[in-house]
Each structure stands twice: as structure tokens, then as C-alpha cells.
C-alpha positions in Angstrom: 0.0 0.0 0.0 1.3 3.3 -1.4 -0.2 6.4 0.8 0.7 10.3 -0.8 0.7 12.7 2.6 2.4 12.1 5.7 0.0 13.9 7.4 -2.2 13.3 10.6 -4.4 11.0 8.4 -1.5 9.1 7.2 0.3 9.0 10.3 -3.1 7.6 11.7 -3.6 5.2 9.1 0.2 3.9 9.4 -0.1 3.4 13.2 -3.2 1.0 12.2 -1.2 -0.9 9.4 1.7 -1.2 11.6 -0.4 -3.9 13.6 -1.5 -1.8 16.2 -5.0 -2.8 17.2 -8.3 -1.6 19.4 -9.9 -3.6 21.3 -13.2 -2.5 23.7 -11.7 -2.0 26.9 -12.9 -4.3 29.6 -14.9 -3.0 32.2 -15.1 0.6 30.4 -18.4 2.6 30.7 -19.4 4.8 27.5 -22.1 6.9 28.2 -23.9 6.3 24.8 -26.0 3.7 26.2 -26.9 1.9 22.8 -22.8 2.4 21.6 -21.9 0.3 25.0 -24.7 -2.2 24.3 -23.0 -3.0 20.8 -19.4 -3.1 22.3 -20.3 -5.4 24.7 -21.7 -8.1 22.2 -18.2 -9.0 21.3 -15.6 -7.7 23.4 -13.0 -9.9 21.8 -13.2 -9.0 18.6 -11.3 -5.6 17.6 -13.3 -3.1 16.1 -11.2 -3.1 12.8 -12.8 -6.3 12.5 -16.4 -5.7 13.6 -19.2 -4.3 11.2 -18.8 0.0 11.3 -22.1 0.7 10.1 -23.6 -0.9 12.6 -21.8 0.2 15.6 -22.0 4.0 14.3 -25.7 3.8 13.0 -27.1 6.4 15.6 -24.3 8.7 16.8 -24.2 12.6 15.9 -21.7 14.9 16.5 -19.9 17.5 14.4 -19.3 15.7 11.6 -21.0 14.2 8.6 -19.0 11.2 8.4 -20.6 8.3 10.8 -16.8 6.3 11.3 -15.5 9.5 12.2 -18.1 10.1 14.9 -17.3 6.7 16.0 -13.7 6.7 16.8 -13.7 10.0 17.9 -16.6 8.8 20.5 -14.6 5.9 21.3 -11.5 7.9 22.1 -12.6 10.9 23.7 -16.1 9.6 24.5 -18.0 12.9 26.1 -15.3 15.5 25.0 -18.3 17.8 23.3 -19.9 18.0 26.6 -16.9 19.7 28.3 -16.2 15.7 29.8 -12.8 14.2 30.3 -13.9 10.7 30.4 -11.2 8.2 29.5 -10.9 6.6 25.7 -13.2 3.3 26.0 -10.6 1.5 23.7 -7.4 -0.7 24.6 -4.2 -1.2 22.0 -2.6 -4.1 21.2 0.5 -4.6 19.0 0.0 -7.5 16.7 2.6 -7.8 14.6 1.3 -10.7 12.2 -1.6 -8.4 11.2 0.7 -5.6 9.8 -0.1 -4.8 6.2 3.6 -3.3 4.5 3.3 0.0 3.4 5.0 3.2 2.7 3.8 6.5 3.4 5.4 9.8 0.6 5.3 13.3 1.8 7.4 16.6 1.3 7.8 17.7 4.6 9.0 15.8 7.6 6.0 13.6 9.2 3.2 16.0 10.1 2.7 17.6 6.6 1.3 20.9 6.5 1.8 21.6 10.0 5.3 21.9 9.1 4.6 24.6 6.9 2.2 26.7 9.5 3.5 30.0 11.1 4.5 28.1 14.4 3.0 30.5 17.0 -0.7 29.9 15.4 -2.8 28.8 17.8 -4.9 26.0 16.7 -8.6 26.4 16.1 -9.3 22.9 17.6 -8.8 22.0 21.4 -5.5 20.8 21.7 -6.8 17.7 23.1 -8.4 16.9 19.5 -5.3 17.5 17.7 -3.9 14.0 19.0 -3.8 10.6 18.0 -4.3 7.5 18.6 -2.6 6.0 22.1 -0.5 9.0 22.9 -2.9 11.5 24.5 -1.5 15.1 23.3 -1.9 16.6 26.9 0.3 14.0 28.2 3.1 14.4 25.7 3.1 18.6 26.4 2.9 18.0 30.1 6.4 16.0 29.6 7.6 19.3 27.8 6.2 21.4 31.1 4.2 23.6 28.9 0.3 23.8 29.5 -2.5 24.6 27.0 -3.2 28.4 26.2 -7.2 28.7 26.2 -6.6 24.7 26.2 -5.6 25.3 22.5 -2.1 24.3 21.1 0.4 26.4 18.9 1.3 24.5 15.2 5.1 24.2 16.2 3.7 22.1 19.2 1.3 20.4 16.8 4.0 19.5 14.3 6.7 18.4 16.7 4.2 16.4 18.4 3.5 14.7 15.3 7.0 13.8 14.3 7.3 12.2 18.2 4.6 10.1 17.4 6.1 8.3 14.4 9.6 7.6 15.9 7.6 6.7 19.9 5.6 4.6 18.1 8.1 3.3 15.4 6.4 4.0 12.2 9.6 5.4 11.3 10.9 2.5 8.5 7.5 3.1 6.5 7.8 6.8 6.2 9.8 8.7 3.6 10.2 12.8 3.3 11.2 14.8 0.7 9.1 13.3 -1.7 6.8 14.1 -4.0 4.7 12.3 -6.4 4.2 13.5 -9.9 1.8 10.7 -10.9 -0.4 7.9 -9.8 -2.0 5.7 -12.8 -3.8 2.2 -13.2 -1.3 0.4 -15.2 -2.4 -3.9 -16.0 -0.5 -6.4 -14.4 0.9 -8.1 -17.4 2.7 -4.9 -18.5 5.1 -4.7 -15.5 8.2 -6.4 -15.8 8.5 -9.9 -14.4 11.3 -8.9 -12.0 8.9 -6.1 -10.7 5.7 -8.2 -10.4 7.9 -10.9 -8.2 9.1 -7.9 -6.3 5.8 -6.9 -5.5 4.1 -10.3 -5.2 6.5 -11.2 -2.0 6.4 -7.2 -0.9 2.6 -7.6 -0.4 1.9 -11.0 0.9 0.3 -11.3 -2.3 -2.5 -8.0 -1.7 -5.5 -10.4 -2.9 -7.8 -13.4 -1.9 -6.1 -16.3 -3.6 -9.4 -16.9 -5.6 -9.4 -13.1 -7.3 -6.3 -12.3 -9.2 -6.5 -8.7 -9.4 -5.3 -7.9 -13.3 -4.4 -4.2 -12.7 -1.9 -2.4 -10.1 -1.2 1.4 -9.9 2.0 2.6 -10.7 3.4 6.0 -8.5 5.6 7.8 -10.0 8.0 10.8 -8.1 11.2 11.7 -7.0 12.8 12.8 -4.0 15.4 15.1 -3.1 18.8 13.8 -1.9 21.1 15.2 0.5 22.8 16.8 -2.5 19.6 18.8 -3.7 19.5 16.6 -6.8 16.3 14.8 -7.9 16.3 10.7 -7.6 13.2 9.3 -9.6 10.8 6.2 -8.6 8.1 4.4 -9.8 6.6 2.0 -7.0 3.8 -0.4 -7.9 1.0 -1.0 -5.3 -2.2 -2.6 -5.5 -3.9 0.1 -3.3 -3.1 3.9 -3.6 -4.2 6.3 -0.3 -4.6 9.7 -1.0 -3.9 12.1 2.0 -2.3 15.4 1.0 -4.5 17.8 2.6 -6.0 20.8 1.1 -3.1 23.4 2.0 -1.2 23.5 -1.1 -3.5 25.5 -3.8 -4.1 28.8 -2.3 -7.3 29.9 -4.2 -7.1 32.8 -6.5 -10.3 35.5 -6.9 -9.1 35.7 -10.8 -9.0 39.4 -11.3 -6.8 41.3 -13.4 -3.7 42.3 -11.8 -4.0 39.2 -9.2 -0.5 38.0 -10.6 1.4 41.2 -9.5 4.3 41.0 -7.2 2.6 42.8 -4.2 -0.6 40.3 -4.3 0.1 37.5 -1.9 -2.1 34.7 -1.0 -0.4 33.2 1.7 -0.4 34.8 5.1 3.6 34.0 5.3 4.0 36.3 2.9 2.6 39.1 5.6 4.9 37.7 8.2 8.1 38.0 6.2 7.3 41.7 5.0 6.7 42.7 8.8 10.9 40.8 9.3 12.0 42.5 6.5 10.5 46.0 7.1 9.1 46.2 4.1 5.3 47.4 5.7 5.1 49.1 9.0 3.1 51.4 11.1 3.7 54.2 8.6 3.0 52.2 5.4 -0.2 52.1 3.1 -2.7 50.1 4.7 -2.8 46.1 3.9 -5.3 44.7 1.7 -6.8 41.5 3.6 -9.0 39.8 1.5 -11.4 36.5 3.0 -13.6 35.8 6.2 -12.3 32.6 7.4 -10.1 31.9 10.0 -6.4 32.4 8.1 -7.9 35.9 7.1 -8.6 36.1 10.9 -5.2 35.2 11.8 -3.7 38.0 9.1 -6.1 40.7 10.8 -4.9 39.6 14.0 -0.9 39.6 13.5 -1.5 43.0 11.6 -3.1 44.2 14.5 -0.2 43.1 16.6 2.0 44.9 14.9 0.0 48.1 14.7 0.0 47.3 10.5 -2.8 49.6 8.8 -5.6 46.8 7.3 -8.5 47.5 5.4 -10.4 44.1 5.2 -12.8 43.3 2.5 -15.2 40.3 1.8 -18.6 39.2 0.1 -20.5 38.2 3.0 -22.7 40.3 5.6 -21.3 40.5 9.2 -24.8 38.4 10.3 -24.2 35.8 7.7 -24.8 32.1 9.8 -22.4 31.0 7.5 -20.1 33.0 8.3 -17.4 31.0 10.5 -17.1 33.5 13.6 -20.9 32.5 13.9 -20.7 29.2 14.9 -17.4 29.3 17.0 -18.5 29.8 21.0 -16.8 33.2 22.2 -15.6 31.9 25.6 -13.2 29.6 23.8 -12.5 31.5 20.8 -11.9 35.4 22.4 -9.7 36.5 19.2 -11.7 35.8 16.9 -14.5 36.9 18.7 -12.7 40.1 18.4 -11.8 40.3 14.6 -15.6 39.1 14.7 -16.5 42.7 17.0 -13.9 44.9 14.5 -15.7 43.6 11.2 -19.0 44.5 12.7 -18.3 48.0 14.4 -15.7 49.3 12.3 -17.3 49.3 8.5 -15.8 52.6 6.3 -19.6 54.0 7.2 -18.7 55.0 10.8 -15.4 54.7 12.7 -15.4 52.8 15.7 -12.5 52.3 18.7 -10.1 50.3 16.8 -7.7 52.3 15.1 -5.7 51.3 12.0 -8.4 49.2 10.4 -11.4 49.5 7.9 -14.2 46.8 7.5 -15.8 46.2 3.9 -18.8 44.2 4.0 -20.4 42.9 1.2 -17.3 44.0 -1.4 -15.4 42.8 -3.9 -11.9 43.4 -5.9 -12.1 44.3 -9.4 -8.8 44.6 -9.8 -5.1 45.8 -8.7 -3.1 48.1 -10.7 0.4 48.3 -11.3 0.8 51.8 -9.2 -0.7 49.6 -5.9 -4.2 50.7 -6.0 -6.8 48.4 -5.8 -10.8 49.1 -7.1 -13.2 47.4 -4.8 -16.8 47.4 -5.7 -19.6 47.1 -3.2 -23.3 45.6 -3.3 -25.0 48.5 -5.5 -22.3 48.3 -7.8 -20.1 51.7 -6.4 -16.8 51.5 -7.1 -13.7 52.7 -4.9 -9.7 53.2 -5.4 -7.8 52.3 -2.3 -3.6 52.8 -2.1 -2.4 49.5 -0.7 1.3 48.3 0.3 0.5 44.7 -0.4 -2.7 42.5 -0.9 -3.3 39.5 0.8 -6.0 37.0 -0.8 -6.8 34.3 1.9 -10.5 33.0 0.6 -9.1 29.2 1.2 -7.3 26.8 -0.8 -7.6 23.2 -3.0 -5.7 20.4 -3.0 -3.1 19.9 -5.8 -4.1 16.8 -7.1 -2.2 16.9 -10.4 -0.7 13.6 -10.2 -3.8 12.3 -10.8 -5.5 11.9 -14.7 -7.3 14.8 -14.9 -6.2 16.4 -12.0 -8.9 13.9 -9.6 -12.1 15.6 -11.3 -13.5 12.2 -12.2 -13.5 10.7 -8.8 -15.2 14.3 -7.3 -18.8 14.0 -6.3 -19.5 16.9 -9.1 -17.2 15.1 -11.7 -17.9 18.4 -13.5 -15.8 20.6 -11.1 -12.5 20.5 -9.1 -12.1 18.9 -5.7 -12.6 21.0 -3.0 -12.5 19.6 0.3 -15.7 21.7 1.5 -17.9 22.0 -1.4 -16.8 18.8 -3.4 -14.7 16.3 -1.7 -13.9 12.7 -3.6 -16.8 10.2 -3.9 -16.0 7.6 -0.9 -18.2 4.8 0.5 -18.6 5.9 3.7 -17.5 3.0 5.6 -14.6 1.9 3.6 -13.1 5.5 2.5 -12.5 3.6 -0.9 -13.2 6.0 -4.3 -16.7 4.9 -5.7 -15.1 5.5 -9.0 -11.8 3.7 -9.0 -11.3 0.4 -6.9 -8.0 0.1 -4.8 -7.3 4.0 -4.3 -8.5 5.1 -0.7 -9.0 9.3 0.0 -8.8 10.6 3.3 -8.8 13.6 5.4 -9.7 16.8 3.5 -10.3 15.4 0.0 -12.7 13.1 1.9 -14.7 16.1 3.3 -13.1 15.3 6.6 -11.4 18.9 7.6 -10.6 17.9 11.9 -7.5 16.2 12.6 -10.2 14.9 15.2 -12.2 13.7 12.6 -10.0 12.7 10.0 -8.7 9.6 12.3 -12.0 7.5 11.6 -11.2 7.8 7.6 -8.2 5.8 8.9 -9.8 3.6 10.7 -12.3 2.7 7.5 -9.6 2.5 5.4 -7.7 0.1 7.7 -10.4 -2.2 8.1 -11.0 -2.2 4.6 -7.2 -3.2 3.8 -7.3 -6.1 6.6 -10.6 -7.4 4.9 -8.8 -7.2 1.8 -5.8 -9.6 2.5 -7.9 -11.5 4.7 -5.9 -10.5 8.1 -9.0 -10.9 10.0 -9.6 -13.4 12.2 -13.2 -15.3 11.7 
């Protein structure tokens, strides 16, 4: 098994195919009455092996996905209700059941995280950001740090992460600095002899002995040596996982002027001009353009740093949809406050926060060469601002151009991109396996999944899944 991303979901999924199982634990109380009833039937099975659906028909939670409100139950089982009850679930390394496997990303294990500005706080309750048998409190605790807000920073995140692989000893089946440039069906027969042997004794022979499977999928890549030069590979697997996140295709608003050098769409970008002194107290304001939580973040390092912003997005400040809606303001207090900004501090009437301007329900037309920017509002009025730079931060899509046809096929609009929010890949539910192409797995993000807390169950599907697959099960 071939998985592209070494992030949480791959980690997660690695630590289950290294032969590390969950069993009910004995004498454990959930306090889903009906959950406990079905874990009790057969306590001596492990729940990779037991029927998903029907131990997560029922549960609800904040997410759509019914395995991912199962594990998450099962590991933090009243967490949504403020609780602190134990994980109902028990680990136990069986070797025998290990299913070889090798697990491609470009940065070190933890993916993205690697790549966040590392004093972010997370949106998530650091609690939720851990996995599986290595409680994420515990492992700060032995760095004697505590939990701001009981949230973590990324750099604590991402470290944490890479501890996991070596603690647990997942390290053989990872490899960084890769990156994999294509992933295609290819038939059996046209792989050379040497190859198929290779990958015959490499996979305990990946099939039932009664289905020859007739096709494997060949990955190609390279990754970068110690040198800086490029070593190529193909690998030949008979089941692909996709994990790479959503983080690596910032989207564009596709304007003119969009590509000009002072139009960034990464908040990095604002971090390295505040280093280099390159915008300031003194400077043109900063264009901040998006109302999720990354534009958030820009708004609220600006601020910081006493950086003139003038923030602009479609939406209106009451919009449900709008994500500083549903976050509760005990939990979340700064952005609760970008939240109070957007709403007092609109063009139309100054409120107390200096140094920043709120444009509801706008858009950009376009940026021009001399750093102006025309915005255009609801009625169709039109504005030139004077900007230092422009940040665009209205999300991003995965980059999934190592797939034919960049993954549109396997979407659940096959006539759009994948987009983790509004079209995710087309997965059976229970197995996390593509509806649309047999043997390649999505998980995480490009599953819909966008929690590390969530994204753990997709792992657990696609475990199960693999195990039935090579018949690993016990009866």
C-alpha cells in the first residue's frame, strides 16, 4: 500500500497498518447507552474487525462522516460535553496483522503543520489534535508547557506529530522529501517480471487467492537527496491512499492584476514583509481579503503589529455562514474580536479600533500596477484604495495533479474541481474507498473530513478495509 501525505491522516492510518489494534476495553463505561450495548456483544473482537455501520448507525456529533463520529466517541467519549472521560478503547500490537506499506510526503511527518507559522494557535482544542494512544496533553505536560485557552500552537502540533512516528516506530515506513508526480492504473501483465515478483513477496500477495487482481497502480516521483538533486521512482502498489490535505493550492479571486508581485495569497507572505520592514506602522494600509479563520489570523498579526488593514469580503457580518458565527466566544476570544472589528468598524462609521477598515459585502475588481486596488460594493459603487501589499486568503484546494485529470472524475461533481468543503472525492462511507476507481482510498480533507479529530475514523475505515482485503481478519 502506497499512501501520498504524511499527514495526521497518514500517520493515523500507518499506526493502524503497523499492527496496532483496538480492542473494547474491559470493564469501560461509555455513556452512549446503545454504543456500549454493541461493544459489549463481542468484546474480543477488535473493532477493525467488527461491522462499522452498525456500531455508528445512531451517533451525531460534528461531523457528517458516521466512522469519524465513532472513533472520535470511542476515544474521547463525552469531549463535546466539556467531559474528560477516558478513551473506552485498549491497544494491542499485533505484529502478524501488519499490512507493508510506505507513506510519501514533502515535509518531515506531520505535513502541513510543518509549513504553519509556528506561533498559530490551533482552532481545535488541543486535546483533538492527538492521536491514537498518545494522549497530546500528556506528551506537552512532559515538555512542562500547558494549554493556552486549552488550544495548542502548530510548532507544538508539528513536533508532536513527528514524536509520534519515531515513539511509536512508524519510522521504516515513512519517507520525506518526496513528491509524487503521478499515480495511474497500469495492467498487471505490462510490468516487468522482475517487478511483479518484487511486489508479489512485498505484499503478501495483496488479494484473496481466488481473485487475481489484473491491474496495479503505478506512482511515480522523486525525492530530493542530500545533494539537492532529484532521484526518480516508480513504485507499484495494489492500493493507492490519498492524504495530501487541502493546503497546497491557495485559491485565486481571478482578477486582473492578481498575478502582481505585491498580491500574496499566503499569510507567510505578511509575516516575512513585517521581518524585513518592508510594511510598518507608517505604510499604506494592507489589503486583507477572506472571512475565514487564516484571514482572521492576518487581521490579528496585523493588528499586533499596529499594520494599517483595510479588510474586505462578500458576505454580511450576520451571515450564519459565516465561520465566527458558529465558533463559542468563551473559547474562541480572538476571533471573537476580529468578529466585533468587522462588525463595528465598517468605512460608514469609525469605531474604537484604530488602523483598520471593514468592507462588508465587497469585492476586488482589480489591482493596478501603481498599488491601487478598485473594490466594488453591493449596488455596484466602485472605490480606489492605495495599498502596500494584498493578501488574498478566501481558502485553498488540493493539488491533485498527479492524478488523470487532475482527480475531477472521482469528485462528487465530476464536472468541477475537488474541493475539500464544497466537493470532496466520492467515498463509500464506511470503507473510505473511491466509488469510481477500486483500490485507491482518499482521506482527510479530500474526503470532506477537515478535523485532525475527525479525520482519524477515515483511517480507521480504510484500515479495516485493507485487513478485509488480505484477509488479516480473524473469523
Amino acid at each position: 500500500v502506497v499512501f501520498s501525505g504524511n499527514g495526521p491522516s497518514g500517520i493515523c492510518l500507518s499506526y493502524l497498518l503497523s499492527g496496532y489494534t483496538p480492542y473494547f476495553k474491559k470493564h469501560s463505561l461509555h455513556p452512549h447507552p446503545i454504543l456500549q450495548r454493541k461493544l459489549e456483544e463481542a468484546p474480543e473482537v477488535s473493532v477493525l474487525d467488527q461491522d462499522l455501520e452498525y456500531l455508528s448507525e445512531g451517533l451525531e456529533g460534528r461531523s457528517h462522516s458516521p466512522v469519524a463520529l465513532l472513533f472520535d466517541t470511542l476515544q474521547r467519549p463525552d469531549t463535546d460535553f466539556g467531559g474528560t472521560a477516558e478513551s473506552v478503547l485498549t491497544w494491542w500490537h499485533e505484529p502478524d496483522r501488519a499490512i507493508p506499506h510506505l507513506v510519501l510526503g514533502r515535509n518531515p511527518p506531520g505535513g502541513a503543520w510543518h509549513s504553519i507559522e509556528g506561533s498559530m494557535v490551533t482552532l481545535s482544542k488541543g486535546e483533538w489534535m492527538g492521536l491514537p494512544d498518545l494522549p497530546f496533553k500528556e506528551w506537552l505536560k512532559q515538555k512542562r508547557r500547558g494549554l493556552r485557552n486549552n488550544r495548542a500552537t502548530a510548532e507544538d502540533i508539528a513536533q508532536y506529530y513527528q514524536h509520534y512516528v519515531g515513539k511509536k516506530g512508524l519510522q521504516k515506513n515513512f519517507k520525506s522529501g518526496t513528491v509524487v508526480t503521478s499515480v495511474r492504473k497500469v495492467s498487471a501483465e505490462s510490468i516487468s517480471n522482475h517487478t511483479q515478483k518484487d511486489l508479489q513477496e512485498d505484499s503478501d500477495s495483496l488479494r484473496n487467492s481466488n481473485e487475481k487482481s489484473t491491474d496495479v497502480f503505478q506512482v511515480d516521483g522523486f525525492f530530493k537527496t542530500v545533494g539537492g538533486d532529484k532521484e526518480h521512482f516508480s513504485i507499484y502498489a495494489e492500493n493507492v491512499v490519498l492524504a495530501t490535505g487541502t493546503y497546497d493550492n491557495p485559491t485565486w479571486l481571478g482578477v486582473k492584476g492578481e498575478n502582481l508581485s505585491y498580491v500574496h495569497h499566503q499569510l507567510s507572505a505578511l509575516e516575512e514583509a513585517v521581518k524585513s520592514n518592508s510594511v510598518g506602522i507608517m505604510s499604506d494600509p494592507v489589503l486583507i481579503v477572506g472571512a475565514g479563520l487564516t484571514a482572521a489570523d492576518a487581521i490579528l498579526f496585523a493588528h499586533h503589529c499596529n499594520i494599517p488593514v483595510i479588510h474586505v469580503f462578500r458576505r454580511r457580518v450576520t451571515d450564519p455562514g459565516l465561520i465566527f458565527n458558529q465558533l463559542p466566544k468563551m473559547m474562541y476570544p480572538e476571533y471573537h474580536k476580529v468578529h466585533q472589528m468587522m462588525k463595528e468598524q465598517t468605512a460608514a462609521c469609525a469605531g474604537p479600533y484604530e488602523c483598520y477598515i471593514s468592507l462588508p459585502e465587497h469585492h476586488v475588481l482589480s489591482f493596478g500596477k501603481d498599488k491601487k486596488c478598485i473594490l466594488q460594493d453591493k449596488n455596484g459603487c466602485q472605490k480606489a484604495y492605495k495599498i502596500s501589499m494584498a493578501l488574498v486568503l478566501t481558502g485553498s484546494n488540493p493539488n491533485l495533479s498527479f492524478l488523470p485529470n487532475n482527480g475531477i472524475d472521482l469528485a462528487m461533481n465530476s464536472d468541477q474541481p475537488v474541493n475539500s468543503k464544497r466537493n470532496p472525492i466520492d467515498v463509500d462511507p464506511f470503507t473510505y474507498e473511491c466509488t469510481q476507481e477500486k483500490g485507491l482510498y482518499a482521506l482527510g480533507p479530500l474526503a470532506g473530513d477537515n478535523f485532525v479529530r475527525f479525520v482519524q475514523g477515515g483511517a480507521l475505515a480504510v484500515a479495516s478495509s485493507l485487513l478485509k482485503k488480505v484477509n488479516k481478519n480473524p473469523p
